[in-house]
MDAnalysis code that builds the backbone (N, CA, C; Angstrom):
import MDAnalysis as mda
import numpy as np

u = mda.Universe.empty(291, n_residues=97, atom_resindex=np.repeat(np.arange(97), 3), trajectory=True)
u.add_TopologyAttr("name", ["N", "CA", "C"] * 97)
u.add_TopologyAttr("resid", np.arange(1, 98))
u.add_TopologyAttr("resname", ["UNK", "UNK", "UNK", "UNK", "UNK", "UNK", "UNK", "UNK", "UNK", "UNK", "UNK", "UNK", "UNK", "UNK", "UNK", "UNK", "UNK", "UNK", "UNK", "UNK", "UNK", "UNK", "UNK", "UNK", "UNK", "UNK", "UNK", "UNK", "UNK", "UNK", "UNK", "UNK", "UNK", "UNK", "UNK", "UNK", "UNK", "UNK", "UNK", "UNK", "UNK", "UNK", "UNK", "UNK", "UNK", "UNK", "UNK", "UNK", "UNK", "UNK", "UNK", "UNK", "UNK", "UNK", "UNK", "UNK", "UNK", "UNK", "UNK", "UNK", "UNK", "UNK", "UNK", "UNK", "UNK", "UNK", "UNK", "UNK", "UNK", "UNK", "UNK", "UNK", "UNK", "UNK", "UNK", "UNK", "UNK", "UNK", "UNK", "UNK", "UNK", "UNK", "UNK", "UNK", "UNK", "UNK", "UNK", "UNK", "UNK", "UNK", "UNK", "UNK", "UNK", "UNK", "UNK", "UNK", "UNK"])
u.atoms.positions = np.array([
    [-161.555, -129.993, -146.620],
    [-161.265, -128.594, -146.693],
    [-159.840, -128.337, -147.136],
    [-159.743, -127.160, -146.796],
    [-158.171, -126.906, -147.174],
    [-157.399, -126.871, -146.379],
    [-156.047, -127.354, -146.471],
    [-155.210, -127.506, -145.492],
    [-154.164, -126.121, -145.734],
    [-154.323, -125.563, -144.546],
    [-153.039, -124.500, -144.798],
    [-151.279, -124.919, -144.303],
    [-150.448, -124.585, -144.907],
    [-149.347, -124.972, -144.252],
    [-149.169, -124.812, -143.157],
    [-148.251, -125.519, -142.787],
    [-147.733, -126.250, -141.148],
    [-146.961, -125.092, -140.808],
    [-146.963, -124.153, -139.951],
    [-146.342, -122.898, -139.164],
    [-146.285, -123.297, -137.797],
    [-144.858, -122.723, -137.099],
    [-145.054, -122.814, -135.674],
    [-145.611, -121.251, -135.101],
    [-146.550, -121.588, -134.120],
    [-147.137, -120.666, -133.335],
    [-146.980, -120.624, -131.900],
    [-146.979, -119.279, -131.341],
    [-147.103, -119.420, -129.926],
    [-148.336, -119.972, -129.050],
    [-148.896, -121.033, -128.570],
    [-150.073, -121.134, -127.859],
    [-150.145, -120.263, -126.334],
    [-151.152, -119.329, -126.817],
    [-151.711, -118.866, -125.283],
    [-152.842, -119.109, -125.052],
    [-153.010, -118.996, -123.723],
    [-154.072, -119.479, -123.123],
    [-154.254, -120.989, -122.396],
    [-152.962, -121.660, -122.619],
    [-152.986, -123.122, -122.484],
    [-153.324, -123.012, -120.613],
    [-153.242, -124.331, -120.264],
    [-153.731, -124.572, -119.096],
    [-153.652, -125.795, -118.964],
    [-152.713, -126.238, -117.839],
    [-151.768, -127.097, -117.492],
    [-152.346, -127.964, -116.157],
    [-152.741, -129.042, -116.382],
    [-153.915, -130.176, -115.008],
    [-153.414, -130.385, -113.763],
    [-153.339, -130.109, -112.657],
    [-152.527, -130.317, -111.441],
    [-151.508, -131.506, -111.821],
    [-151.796, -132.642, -112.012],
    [-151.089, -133.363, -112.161],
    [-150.272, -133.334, -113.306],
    [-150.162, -132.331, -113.724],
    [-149.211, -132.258, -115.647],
    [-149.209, -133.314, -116.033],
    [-150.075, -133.558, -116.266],
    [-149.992, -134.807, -117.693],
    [-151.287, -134.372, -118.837],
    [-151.931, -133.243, -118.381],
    [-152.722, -132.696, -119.462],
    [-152.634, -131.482, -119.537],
    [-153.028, -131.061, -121.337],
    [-152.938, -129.666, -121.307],
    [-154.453, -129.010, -121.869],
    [-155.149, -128.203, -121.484],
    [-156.265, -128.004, -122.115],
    [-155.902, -126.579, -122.969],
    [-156.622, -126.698, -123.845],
    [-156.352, -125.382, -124.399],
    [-157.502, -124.800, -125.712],
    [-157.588, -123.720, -126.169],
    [-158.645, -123.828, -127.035],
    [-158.478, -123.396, -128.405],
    [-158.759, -123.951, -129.526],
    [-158.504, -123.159, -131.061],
    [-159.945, -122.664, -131.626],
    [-159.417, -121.369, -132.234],
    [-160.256, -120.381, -132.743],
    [-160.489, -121.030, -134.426],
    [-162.271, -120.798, -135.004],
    [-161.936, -121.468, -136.200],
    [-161.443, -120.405, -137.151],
    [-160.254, -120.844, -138.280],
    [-159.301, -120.141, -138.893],
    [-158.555, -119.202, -138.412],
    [-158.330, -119.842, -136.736],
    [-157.346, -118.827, -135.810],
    [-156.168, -119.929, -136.122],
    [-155.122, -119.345, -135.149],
    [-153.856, -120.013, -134.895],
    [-154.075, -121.290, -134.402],
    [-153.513, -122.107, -135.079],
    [-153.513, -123.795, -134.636],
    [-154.386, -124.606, -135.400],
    [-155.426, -123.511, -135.986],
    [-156.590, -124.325, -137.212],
    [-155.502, -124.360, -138.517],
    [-155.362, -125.629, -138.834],
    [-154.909, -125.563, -140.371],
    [-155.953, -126.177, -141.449],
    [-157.605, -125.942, -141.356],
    [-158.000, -125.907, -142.205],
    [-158.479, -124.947, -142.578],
    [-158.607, -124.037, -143.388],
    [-159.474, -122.870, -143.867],
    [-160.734, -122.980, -144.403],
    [-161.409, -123.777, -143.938],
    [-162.535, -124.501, -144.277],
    [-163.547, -123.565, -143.240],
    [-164.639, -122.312, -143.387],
    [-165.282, -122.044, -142.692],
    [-165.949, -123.003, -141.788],
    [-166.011, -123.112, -140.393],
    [-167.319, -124.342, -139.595],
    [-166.432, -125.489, -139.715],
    [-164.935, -126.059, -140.190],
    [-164.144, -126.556, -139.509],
    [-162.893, -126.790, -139.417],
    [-162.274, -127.356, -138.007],
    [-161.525, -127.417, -137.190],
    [-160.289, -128.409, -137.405],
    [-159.211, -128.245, -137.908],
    [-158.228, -129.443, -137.427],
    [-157.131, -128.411, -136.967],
    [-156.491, -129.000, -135.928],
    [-155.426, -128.751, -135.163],
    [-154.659, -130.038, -134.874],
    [-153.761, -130.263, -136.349],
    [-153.100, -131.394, -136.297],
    [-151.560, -130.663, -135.340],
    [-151.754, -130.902, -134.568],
    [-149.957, -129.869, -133.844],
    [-149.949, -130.710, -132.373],
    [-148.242, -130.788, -131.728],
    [-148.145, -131.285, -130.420],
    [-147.599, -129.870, -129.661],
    [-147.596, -129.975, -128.646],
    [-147.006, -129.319, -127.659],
    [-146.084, -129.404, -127.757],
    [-144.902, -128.514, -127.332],
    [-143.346, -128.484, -127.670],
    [-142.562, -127.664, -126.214],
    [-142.396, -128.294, -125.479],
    [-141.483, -127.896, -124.304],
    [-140.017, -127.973, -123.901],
    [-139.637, -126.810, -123.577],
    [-137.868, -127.059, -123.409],
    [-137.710, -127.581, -122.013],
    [-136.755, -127.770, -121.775],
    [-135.865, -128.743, -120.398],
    [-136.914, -127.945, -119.561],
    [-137.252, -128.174, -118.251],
    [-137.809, -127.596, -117.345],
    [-137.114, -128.581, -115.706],
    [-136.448, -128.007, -115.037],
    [-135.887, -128.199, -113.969],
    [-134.422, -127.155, -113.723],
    [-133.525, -127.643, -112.742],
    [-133.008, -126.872, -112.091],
    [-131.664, -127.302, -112.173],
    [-131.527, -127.848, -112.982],
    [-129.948, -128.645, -113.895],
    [-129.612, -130.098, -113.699],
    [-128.914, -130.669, -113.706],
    [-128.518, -132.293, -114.274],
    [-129.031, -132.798, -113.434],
    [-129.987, -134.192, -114.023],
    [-130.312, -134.713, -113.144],
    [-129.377, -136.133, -113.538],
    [-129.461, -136.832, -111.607],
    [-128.601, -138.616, -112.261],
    [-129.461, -139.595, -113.028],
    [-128.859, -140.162, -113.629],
    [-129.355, -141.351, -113.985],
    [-129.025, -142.504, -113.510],
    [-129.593, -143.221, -112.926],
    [-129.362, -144.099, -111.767],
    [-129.033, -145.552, -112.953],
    [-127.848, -146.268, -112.186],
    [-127.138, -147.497, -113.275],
    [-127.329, -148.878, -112.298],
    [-128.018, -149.504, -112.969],
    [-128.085, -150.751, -112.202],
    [-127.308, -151.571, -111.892],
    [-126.389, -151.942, -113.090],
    [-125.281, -152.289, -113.460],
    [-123.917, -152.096, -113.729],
    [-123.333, -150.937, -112.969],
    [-122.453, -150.178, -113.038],
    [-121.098, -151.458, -114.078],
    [-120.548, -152.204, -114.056],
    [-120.064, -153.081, -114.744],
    [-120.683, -152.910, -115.993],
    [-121.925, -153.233, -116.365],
    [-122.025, -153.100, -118.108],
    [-122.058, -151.474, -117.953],
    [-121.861, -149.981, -117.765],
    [-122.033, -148.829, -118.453],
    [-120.350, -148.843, -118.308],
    [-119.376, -149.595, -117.511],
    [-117.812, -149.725, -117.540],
    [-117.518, -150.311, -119.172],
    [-118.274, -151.616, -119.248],
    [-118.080, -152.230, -120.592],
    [-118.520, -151.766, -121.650],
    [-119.675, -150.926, -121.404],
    [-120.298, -150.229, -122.625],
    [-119.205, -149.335, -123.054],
    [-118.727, -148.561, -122.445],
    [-117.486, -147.507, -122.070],
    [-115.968, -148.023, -123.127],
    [-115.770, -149.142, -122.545],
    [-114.063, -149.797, -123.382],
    [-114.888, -149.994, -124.443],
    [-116.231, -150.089, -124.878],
    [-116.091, -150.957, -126.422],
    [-116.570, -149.648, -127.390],
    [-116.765, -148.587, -126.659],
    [-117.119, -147.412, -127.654],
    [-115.444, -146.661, -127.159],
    [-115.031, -146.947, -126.675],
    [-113.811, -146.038, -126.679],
    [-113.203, -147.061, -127.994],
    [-112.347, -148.532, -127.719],
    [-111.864, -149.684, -128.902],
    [-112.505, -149.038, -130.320],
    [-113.667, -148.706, -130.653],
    [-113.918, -148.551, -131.587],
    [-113.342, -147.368, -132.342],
    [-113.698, -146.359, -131.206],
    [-113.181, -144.834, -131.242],
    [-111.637, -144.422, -131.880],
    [-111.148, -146.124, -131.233],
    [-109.620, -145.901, -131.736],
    [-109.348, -146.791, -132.920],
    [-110.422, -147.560, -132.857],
    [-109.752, -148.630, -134.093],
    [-110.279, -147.387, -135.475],
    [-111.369, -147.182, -135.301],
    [-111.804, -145.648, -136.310],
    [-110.807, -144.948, -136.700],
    [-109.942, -144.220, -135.263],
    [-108.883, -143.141, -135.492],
    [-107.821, -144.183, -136.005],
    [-107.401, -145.357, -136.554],
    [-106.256, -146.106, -136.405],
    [-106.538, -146.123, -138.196],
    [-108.086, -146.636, -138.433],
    [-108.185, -146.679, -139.873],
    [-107.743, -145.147, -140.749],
    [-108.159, -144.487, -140.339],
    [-108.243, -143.132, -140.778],
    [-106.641, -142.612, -140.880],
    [-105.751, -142.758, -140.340],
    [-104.285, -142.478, -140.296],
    [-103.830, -143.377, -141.251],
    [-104.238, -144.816, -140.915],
    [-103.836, -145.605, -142.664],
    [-104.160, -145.282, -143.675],
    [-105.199, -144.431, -143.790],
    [-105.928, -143.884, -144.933],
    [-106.977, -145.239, -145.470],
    [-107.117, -145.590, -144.843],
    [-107.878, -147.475, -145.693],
    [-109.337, -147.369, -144.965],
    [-110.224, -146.214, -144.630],
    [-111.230, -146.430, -143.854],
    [-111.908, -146.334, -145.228],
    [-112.983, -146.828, -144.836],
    [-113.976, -146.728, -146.822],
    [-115.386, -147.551, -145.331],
    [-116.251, -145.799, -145.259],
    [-117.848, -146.029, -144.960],
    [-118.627, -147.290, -145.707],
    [-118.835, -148.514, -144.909],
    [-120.090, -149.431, -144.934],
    [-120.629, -149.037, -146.440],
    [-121.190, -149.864, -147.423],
    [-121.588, -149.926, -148.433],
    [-120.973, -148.855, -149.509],
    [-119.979, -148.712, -149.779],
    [-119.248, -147.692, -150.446],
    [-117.917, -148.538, -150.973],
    [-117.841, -149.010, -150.581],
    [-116.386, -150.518, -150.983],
    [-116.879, -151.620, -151.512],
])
């Protein structure tokens, strides 16, 4: 059939499984979410799209507190050896030299 272009739409009607990990929901044929215009059938090639949902920062728990310290000095070293090239003027981006 024919494929109509890819548009974002609002889904209503969705319906969300006690356990949220499913969403049921239903498409109309050549309604919103059908992108074929094919009378009698159906594709709804589209994902679900959700923003942050909670009640602000959550931790991220570090197993290793020592490597996110070391991860830390070797992206800062870089940070400066970067800012060190750039004041010499001699930095030249990976495959460009």
């Amino acid at each position: 059939g024919v494929v109509a272009a890819s548009t974002w739409f609002e889904l209503s009607g969705a319906t969300l499984s006690p356990d949220r990990k499913t969403v049921t929901y239903t498409v109309t044929d050549n309604g919103p979410g059908d992108s074929d215009g094919t009378v009698g059938s159906i594709s709804d090639p589209f994902a679900l799209v959700a923003g942050p949902v909670g009640g602000g920062a959550v931790a991220i728990p570090v197993d290793a507190p020592w490597a996110l310290g070391l991860l830390s000095a070797v992206l800062g070293f870089l940070g400066w050896r970067r800012q060190r090239s750039l004041a010499r003027g001699s930095y030249m981006p990976r495959g460009l030299g």
